[in-house]
C-alpha positions as a Python dict, from the first residue, in 0.01 Angstrom:
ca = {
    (1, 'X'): (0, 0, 0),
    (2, 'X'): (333, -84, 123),
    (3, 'X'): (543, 90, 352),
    (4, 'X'): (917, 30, 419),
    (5, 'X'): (1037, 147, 765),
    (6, 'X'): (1404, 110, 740),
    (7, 'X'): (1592, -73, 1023),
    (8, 'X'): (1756, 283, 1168),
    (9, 'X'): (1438, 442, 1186),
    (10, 'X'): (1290, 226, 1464),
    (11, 'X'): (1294, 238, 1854),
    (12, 'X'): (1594, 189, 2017),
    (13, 'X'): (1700, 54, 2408),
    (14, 'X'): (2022, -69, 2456),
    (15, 'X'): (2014, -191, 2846),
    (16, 'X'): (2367, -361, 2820),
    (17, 'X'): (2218, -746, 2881),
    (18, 'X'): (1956, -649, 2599),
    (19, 'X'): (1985, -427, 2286),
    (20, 'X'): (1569, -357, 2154),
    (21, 'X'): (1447, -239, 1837),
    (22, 'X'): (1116, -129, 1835),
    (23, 'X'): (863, -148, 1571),
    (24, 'X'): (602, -4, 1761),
    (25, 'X'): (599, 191, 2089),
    (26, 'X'): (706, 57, 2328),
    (27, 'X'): (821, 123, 2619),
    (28, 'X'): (1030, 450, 2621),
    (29, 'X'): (968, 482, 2277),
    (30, 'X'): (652, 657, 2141),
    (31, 'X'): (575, 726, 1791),
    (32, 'X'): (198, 822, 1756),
    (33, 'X'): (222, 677, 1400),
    (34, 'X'): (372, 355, 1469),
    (35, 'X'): (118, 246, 1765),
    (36, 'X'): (62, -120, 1598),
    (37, 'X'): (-99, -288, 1267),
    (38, 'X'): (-373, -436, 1229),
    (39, 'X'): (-417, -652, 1539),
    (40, 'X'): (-21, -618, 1607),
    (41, 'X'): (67, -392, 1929),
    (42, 'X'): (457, -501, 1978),
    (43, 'X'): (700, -611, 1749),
    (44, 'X'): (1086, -656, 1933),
    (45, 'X'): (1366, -745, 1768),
    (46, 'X'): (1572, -855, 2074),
    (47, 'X'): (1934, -939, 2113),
    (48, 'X'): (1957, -1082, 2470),
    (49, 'X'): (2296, -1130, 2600),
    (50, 'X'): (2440, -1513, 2754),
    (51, 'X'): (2326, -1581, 3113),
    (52, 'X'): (2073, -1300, 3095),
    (53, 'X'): (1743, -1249, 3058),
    (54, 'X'): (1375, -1080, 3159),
    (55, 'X'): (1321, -1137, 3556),
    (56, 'X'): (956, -1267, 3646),
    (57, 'X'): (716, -1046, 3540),
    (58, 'X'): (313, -1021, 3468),
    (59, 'X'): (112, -1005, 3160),
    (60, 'X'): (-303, -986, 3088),
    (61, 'X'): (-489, -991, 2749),
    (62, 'X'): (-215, -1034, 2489),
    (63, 'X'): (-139, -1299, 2240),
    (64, 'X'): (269, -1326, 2274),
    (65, 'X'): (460, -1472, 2022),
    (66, 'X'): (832, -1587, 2026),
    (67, 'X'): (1049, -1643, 1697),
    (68, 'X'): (1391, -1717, 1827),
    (69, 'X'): (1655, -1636, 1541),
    (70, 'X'): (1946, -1794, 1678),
    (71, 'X'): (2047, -1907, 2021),
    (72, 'X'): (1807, -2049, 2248),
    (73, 'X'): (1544, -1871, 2555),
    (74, 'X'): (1376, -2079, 2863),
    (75, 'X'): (1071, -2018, 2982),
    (76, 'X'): (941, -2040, 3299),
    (77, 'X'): (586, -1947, 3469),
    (78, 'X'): (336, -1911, 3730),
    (79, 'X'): (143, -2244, 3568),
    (80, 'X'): (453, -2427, 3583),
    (81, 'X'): (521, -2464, 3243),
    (82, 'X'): (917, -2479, 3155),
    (83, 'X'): (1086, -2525, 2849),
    (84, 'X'): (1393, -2433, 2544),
    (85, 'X'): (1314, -2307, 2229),
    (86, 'X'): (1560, -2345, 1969),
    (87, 'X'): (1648, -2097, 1683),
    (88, 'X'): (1404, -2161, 1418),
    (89, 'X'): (1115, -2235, 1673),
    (90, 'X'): (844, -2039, 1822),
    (91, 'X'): (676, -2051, 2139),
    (92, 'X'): (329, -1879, 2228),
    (93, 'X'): (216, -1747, 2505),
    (94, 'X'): (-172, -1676, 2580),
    (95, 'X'): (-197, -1450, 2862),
    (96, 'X'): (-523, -1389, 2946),
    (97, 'X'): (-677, -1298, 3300),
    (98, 'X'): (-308, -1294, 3392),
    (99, 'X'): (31, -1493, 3378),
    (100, 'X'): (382, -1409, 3562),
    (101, 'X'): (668, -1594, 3327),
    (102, 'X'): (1015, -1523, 3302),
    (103, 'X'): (1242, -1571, 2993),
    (104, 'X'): (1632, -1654, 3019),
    (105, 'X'): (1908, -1683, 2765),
    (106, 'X'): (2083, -1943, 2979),
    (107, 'X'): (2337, -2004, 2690),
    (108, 'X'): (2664, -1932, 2676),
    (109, 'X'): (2602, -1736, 2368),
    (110, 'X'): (2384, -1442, 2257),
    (111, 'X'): (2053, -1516, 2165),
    (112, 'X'): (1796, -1340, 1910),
    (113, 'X'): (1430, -1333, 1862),
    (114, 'X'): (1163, -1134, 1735),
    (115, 'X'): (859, -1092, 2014),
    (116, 'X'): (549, -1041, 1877),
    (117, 'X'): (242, -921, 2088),
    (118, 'X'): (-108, -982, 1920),
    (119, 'X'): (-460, -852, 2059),
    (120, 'X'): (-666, -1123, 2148),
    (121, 'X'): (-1021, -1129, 2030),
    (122, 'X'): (-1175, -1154, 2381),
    (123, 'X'): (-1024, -1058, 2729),
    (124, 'X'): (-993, -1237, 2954),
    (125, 'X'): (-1023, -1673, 2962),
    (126, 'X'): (-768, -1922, 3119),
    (127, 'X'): (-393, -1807, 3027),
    (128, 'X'): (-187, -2070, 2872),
    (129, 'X'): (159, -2129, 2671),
    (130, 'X'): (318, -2396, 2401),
    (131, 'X'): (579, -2448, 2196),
    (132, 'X'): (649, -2601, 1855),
    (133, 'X'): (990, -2705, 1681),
    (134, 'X'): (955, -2637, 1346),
    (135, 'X'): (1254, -2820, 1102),
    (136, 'X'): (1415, -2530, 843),
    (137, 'X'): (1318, -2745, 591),
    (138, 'X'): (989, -2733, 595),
    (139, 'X'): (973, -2343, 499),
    (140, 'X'): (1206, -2339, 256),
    (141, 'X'): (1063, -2167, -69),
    (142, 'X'): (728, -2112, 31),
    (143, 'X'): (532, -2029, 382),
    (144, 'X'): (478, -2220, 639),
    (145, 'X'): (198, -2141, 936),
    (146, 'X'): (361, -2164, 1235),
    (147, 'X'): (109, -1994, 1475),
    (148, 'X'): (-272, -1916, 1389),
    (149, 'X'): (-639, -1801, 1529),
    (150, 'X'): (-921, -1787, 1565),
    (151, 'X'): (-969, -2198, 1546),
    (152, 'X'): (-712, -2394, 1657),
    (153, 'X'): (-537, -2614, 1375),
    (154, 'X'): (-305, -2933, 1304),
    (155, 'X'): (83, -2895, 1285),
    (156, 'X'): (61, -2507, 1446),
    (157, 'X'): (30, -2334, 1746),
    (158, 'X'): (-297, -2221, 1884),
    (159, 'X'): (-322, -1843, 1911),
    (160, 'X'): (-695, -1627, 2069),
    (161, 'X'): (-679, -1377, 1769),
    (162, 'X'): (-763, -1361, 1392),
    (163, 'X'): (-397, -1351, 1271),
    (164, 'X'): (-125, -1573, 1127),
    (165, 'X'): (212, -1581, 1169),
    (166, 'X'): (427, -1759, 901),
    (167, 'X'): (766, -1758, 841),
    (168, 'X'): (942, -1901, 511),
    (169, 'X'): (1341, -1936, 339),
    (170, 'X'): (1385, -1764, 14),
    (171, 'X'): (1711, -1922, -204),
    (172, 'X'): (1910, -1612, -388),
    (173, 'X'): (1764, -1504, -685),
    (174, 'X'): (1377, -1680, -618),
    (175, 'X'): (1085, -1562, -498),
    (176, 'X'): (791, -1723, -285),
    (177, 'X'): (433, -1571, -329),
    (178, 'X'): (131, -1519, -42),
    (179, 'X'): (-190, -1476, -120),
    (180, 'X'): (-449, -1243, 99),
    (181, 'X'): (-744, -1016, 165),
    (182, 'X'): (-663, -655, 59),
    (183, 'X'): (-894, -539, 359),
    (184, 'X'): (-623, -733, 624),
    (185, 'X'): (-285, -622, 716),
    (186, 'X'): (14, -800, 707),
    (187, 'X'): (404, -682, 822),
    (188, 'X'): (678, -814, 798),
    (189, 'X'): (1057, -868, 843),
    (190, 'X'): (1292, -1035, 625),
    (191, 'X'): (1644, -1180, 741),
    (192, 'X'): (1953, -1263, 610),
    (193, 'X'): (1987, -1043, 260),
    (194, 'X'): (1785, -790, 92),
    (195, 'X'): (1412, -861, -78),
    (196, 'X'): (1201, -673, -290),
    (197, 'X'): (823, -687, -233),
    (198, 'X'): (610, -639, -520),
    (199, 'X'): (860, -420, -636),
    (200, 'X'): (993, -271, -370),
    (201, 'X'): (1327, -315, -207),
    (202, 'X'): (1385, -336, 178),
    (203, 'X'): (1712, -418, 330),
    (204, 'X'): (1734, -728, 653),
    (205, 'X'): (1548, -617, 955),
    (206, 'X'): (1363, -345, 765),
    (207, 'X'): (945, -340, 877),
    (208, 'X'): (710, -387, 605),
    (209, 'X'): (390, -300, 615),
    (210, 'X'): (137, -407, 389),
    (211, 'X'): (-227, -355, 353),
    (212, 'X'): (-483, -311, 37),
    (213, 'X'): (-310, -568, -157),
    (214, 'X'): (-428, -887, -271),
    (215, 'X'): (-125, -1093, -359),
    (216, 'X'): (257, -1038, -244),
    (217, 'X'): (610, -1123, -418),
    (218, 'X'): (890, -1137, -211),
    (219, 'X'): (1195, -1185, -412),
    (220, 'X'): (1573, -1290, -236),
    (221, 'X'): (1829, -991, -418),
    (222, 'X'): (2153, -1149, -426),
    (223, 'X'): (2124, -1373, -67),
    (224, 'X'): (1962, -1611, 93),
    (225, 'X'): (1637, -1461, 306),
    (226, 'X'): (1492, -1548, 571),
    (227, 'X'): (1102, -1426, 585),
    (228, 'X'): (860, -1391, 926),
    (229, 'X'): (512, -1235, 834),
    (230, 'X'): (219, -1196, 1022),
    (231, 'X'): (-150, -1137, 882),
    (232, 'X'): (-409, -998, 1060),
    (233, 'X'): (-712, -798, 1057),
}
């Protein structure tokens, strides 16, 4: 089963420093059909404004998951942790029994990212956060794990839930292939130009939800794509 929910269609917040689309409710917006996927809860497509950003605020019992598409954000938190990630990187944040962070497009130019919020397997444990700069390169064509659960592994980042995020560049006119359970539940976006997923066209910043299948296609129609996917039960 696939399901294309075109890019009009989602939740919208434009607060002046930040303009929201919304996957899933959130927030202000409520759709009792779109209340998360699998073990995904949020989904934001964010475009943050220069010298703005999200004031200090708390979080418990949520994998969060940063993608930045272009610009940079800055971190900050109540552990002490600091740091830039880069367009192309991702940054994860394990909140659990409770974290206060901040994030801050300190650039003089507008940022973008997709946040991603992931249940945890557990509650609770010792929150933490980490970052990873992961070269274009090395997704170009096929997939690349950038973040992953339940086990920690080499060369990603270290989520608490049974999900993966990848992310991969698809060259006009080719395709790149992932294999998975039928009984999980991937979704995903795709940047850049328009795809078709096993047979099925969706235009940039569409969400695609997938479940029941066992293999999917994504082909690049007519541009270059850019591809983030997450799996999860």
């Amino acid at each position: 089963m696939i399901d294309i929910r075109p890019f009009a269609s989602l939740g919208h917040a434009d607060h002046g420093w930040l303009d929201a689309r919304h996957h899933f409710s959130f927030a202000s917006y409520h759709d009792s059909a779109r209340m998360g996927w699998g073990a995904i809860r949020v989904w934001n497509d964010d475009t943050i404004a220069a010298q703005s950003g999200f004031p200090p605020h708390p979080h418990s019992d949520m994998e969060i998951i940063t993608y930045v598409r272009s610009g940079a954000i800055t971190h900050k938190d109540s552990l002490g942790n600091s740091g830039r990630t880069e367009a192309g990187d991702v940054q994860v944040m394990s909140a659990g029994d409770g974290i206060t962070h901040s994030e801050a497009n300190v650039e003089d130019e507008t940022t973008t990212l997709f946040q991603i919020w992931i249940m945890p397997q557990s509650r609770g444990g010792a929150p933490r956060w980490g970052q990873r700069a992961f070269p274009e390169a090395s997704r170009d064509g096929s997939f690349q794990l950038v973040a992953c659960g339940p086990e920690e592994r080499e060369n990603t980042l270290y989520i608490r839930a049974d999900a993966k995020i990848l992310a991969a560049r698809v060259p006009p006119g080719a395709s790149v292939q992932y294999k998975t359970d039928p009984a999980r539940h991937q979704y995903m976006v795709a940047l850049g130009g328009a795809v078709e997923v096993n047979g099925q066209r969706a235009e940039p910043r569409d969400g695609i939800a997938i479940t029941g299948e066992t293999a999917i296609e994504v082909a690049a129609l007519g541009s270059e794509a850019e591809l983030v996917l997450v799996d999860s039960l």
